[in-house]
Backbone as JSON, one array per atom type, in Angstrom:
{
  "sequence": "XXXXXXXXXXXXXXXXXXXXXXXXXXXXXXXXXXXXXXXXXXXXXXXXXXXXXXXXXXXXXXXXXXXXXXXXXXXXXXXXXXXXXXXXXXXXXXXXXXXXXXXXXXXXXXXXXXXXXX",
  "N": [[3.07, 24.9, -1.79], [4.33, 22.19, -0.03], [3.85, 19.12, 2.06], [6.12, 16.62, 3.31], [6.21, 14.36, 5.81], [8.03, 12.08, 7.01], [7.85, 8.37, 8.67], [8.4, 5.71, 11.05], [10.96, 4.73, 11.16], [13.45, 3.17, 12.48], [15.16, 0.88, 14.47], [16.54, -2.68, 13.62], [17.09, -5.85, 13.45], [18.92, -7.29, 11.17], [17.31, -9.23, 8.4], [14.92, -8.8, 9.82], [12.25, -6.86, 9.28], [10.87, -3.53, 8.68], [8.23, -0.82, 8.54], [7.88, 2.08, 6.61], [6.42, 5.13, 6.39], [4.75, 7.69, 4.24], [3.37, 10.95, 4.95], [1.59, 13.04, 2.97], [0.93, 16.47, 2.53], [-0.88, 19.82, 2.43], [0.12, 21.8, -0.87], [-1.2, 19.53, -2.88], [-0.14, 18.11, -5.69], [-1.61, 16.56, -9.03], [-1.43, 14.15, -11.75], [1.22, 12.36, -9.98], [4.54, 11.35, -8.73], [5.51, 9.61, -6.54], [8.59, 9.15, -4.43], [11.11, 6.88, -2.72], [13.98, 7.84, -1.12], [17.46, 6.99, -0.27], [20.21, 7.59, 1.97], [23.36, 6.23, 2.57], [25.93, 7.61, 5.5], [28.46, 8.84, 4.31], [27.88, 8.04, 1.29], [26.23, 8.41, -1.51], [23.07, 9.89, -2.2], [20.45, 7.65, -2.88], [17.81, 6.45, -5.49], [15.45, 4.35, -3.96], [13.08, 3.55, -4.46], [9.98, 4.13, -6.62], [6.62, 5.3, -7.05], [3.57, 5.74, -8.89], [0.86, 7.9, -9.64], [-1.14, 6.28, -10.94], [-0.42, 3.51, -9.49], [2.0, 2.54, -10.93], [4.46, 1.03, -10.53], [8.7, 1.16, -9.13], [11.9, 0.11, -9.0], [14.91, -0.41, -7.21], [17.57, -2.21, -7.96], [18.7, -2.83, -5.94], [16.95, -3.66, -3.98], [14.86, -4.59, -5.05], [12.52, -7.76, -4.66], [12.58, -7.59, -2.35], [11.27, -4.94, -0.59], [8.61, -3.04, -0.7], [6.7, -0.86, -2.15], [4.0, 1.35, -2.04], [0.37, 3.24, -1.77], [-1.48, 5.25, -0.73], [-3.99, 6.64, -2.07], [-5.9, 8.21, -1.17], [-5.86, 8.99, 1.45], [-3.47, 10.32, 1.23], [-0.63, 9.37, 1.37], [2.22, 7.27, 0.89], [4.02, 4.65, 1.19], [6.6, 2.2, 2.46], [7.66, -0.85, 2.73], [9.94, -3.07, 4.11], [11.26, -5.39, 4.06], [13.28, -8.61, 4.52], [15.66, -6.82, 5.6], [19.06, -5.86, 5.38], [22.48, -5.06, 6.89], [23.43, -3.11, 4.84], [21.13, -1.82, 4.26], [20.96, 0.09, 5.88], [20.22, 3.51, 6.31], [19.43, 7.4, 6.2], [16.13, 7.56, 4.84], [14.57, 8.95, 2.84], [11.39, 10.91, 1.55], [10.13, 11.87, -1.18], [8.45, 14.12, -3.79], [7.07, 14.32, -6.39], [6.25, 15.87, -10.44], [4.69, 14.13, -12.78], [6.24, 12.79, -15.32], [8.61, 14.72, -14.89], [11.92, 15.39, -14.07], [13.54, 16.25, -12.07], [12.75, 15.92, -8.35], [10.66, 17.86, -6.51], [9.84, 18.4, -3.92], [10.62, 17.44, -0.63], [10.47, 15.36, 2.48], [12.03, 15.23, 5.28], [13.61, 13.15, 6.55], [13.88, 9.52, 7.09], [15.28, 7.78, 9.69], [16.63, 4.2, 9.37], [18.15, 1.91, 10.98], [20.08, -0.96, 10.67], [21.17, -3.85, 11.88], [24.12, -6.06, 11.94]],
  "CA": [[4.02, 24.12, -0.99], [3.84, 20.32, -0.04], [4.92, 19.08, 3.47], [6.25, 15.83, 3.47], [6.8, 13.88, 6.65], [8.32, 10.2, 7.32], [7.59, 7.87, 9.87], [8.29, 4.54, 10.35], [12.13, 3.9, 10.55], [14.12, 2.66, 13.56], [16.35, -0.36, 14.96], [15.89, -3.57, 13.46], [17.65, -6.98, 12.99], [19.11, -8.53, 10.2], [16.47, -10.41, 8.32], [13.58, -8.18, 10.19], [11.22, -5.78, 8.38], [10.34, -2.54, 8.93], [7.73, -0.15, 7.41], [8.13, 3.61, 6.47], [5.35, 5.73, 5.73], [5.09, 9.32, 4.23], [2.03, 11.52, 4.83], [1.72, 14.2, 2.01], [0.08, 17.9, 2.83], [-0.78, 21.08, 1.36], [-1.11, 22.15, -2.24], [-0.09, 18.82, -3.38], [-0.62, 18.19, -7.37], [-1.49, 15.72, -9.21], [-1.01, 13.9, -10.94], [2.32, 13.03, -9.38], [4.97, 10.5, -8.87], [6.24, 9.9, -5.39], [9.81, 8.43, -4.19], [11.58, 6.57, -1.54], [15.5, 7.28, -1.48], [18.29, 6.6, 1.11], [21.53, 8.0, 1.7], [23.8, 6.13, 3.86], [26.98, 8.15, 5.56], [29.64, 9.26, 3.31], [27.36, 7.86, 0.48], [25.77, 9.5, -2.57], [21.96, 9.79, -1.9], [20.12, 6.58, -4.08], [16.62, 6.21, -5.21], [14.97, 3.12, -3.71], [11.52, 2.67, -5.39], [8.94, 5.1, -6.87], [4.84, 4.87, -7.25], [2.83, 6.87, -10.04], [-0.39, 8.08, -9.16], [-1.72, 5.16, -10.81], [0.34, 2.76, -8.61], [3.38, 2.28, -10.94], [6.2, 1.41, -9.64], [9.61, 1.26, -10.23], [12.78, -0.29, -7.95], [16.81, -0.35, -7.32], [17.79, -3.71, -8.06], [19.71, -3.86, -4.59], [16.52, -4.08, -3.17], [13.91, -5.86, -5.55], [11.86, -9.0, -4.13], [12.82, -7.36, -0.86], [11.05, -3.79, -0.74], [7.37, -3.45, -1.94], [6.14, 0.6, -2.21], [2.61, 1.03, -1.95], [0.2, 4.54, -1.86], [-3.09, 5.75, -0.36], [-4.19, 8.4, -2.89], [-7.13, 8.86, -0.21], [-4.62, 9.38, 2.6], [-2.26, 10.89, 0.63], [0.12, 8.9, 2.21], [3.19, 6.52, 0.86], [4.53, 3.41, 2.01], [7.71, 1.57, 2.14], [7.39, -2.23, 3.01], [11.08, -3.72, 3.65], [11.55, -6.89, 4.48], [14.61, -9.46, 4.64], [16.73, -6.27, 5.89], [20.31, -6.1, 5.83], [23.08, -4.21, 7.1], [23.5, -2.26, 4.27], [19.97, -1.03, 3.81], [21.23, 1.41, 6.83], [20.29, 5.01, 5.56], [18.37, 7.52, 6.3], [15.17, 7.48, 3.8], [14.09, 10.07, 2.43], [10.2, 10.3, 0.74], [10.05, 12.95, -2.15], [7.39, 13.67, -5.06], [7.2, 15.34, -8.26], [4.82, 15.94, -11.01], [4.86, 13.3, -13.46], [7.54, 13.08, -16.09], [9.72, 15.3, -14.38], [13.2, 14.93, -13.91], [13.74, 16.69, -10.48], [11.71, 16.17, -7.71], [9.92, 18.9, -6.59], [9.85, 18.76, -2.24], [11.34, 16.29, 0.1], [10.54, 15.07, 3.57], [13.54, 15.34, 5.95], [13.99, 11.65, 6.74], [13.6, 8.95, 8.43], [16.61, 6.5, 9.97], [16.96, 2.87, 9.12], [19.73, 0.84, 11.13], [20.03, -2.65, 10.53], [22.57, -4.48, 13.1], [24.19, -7.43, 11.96]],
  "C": [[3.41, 22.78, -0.62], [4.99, 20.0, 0.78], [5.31, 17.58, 3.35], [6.75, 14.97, 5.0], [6.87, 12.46, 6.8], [7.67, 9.79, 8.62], [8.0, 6.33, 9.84], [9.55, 3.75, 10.96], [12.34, 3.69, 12.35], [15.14, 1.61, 13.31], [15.93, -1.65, 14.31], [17.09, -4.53, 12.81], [17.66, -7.26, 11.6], [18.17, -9.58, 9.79], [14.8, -10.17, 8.9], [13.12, -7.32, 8.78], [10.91, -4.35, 9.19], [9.39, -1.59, 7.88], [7.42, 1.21, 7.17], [6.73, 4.28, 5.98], [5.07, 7.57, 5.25], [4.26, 10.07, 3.92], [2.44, 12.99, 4.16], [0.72, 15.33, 2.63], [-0.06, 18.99, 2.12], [-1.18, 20.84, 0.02], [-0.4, 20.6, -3.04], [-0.94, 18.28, -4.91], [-0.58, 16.73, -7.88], [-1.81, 15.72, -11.01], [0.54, 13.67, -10.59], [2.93, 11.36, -9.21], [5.66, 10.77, -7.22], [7.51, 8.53, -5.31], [10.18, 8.36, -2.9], [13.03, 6.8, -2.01], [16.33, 7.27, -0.1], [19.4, 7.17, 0.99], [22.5, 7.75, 2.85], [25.57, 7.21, 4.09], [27.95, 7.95, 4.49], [28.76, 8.53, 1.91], [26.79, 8.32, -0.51], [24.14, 8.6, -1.9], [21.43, 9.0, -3.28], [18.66, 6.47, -3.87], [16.49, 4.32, -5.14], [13.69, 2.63, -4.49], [10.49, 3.88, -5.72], [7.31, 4.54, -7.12], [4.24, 5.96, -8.06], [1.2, 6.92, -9.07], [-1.62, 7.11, -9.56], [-0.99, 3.44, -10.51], [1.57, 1.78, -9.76], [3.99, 2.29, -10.67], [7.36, 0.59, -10.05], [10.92, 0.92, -9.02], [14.16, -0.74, -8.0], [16.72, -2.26, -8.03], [18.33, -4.2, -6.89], [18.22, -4.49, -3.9], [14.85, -4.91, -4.09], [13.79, -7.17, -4.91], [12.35, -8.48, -2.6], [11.56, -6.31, -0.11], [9.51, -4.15, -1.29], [6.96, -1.42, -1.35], [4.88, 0.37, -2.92], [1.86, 2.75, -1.95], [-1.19, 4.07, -1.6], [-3.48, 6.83, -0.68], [-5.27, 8.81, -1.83], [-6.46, 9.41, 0.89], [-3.61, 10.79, 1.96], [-0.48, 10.8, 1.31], [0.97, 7.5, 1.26], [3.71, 5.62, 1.44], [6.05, 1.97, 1.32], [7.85, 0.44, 2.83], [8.86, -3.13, 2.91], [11.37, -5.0, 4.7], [12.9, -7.92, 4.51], [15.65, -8.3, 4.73], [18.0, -6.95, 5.96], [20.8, -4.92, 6.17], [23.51, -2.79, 6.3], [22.21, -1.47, 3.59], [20.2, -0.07, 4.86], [21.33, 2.76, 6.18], [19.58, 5.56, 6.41], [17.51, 7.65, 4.56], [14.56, 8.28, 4.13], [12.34, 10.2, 1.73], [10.16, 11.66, 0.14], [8.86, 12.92, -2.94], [8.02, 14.66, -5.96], [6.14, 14.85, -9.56], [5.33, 14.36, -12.73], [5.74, 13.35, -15.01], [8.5, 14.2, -16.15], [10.76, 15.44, -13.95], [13.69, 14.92, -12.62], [12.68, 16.55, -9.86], [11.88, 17.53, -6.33], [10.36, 19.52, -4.48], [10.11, 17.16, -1.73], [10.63, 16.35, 1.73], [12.11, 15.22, 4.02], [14.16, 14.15, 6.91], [13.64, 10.86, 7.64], [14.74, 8.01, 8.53], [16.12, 5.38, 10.56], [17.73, 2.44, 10.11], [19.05, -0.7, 11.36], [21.24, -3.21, 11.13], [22.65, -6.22, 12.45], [23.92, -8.51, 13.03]]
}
């Protein structure tokens, strides 16, 4: 098993930043591909950006040059870096992994909430 927990999210202006972070636990494998996704109300749940265990990464287009995902394989800890917020980055965000070229991922954190106020 592999605990995921967020941290990070809250209230934040239009045009602010906020930064998410998601500390990994347990038997966690490698190596491994971890993900940020969001799912705002009535919305289908969307991935935001992923990181490989050797710090590939990979990102929506809504939020490219905005967004930067980052990783502390020593930590074992994830990071979501968003910057020039808007209103519609309002979700909560989710931080998942999975083993590397795997289709589904594997275990999920249970979120963290975004709002962005015009």
């Amino acid at each position: 098993q592999v605990q995921l927990v967020e941290s990070g999210g809250g209230l934040v202006q239009a045009g602010g930043s906020l930064r998410l972070s998601c500390a990994a636990s347990g038997r966690i494998f490698s190596p491994n591909t971890m993900g940020w996704h969001r799912q705002a109300p009535g919305k289908q749940r969307e991935l935001v950006a992923t990181i490989t265990s050797g710090g590939s990464t990979n990102y929506a287009d809504s939020v490219k040059g905005r967004f930067t995902i980052s990783r502390d394989n020593a930590k074992n800890t994830v990071y979501l870096q968003m910057n020039s917020l808007k209103p519609e980055d309002t979700a909560n965000y989710y931080c998942a992994i999975k083993r590397v070229g795997a289709y589904a991922y594997d275990y999920w954190g249970r979120g963290a909430q975004v709002t962005v106020s015009s």
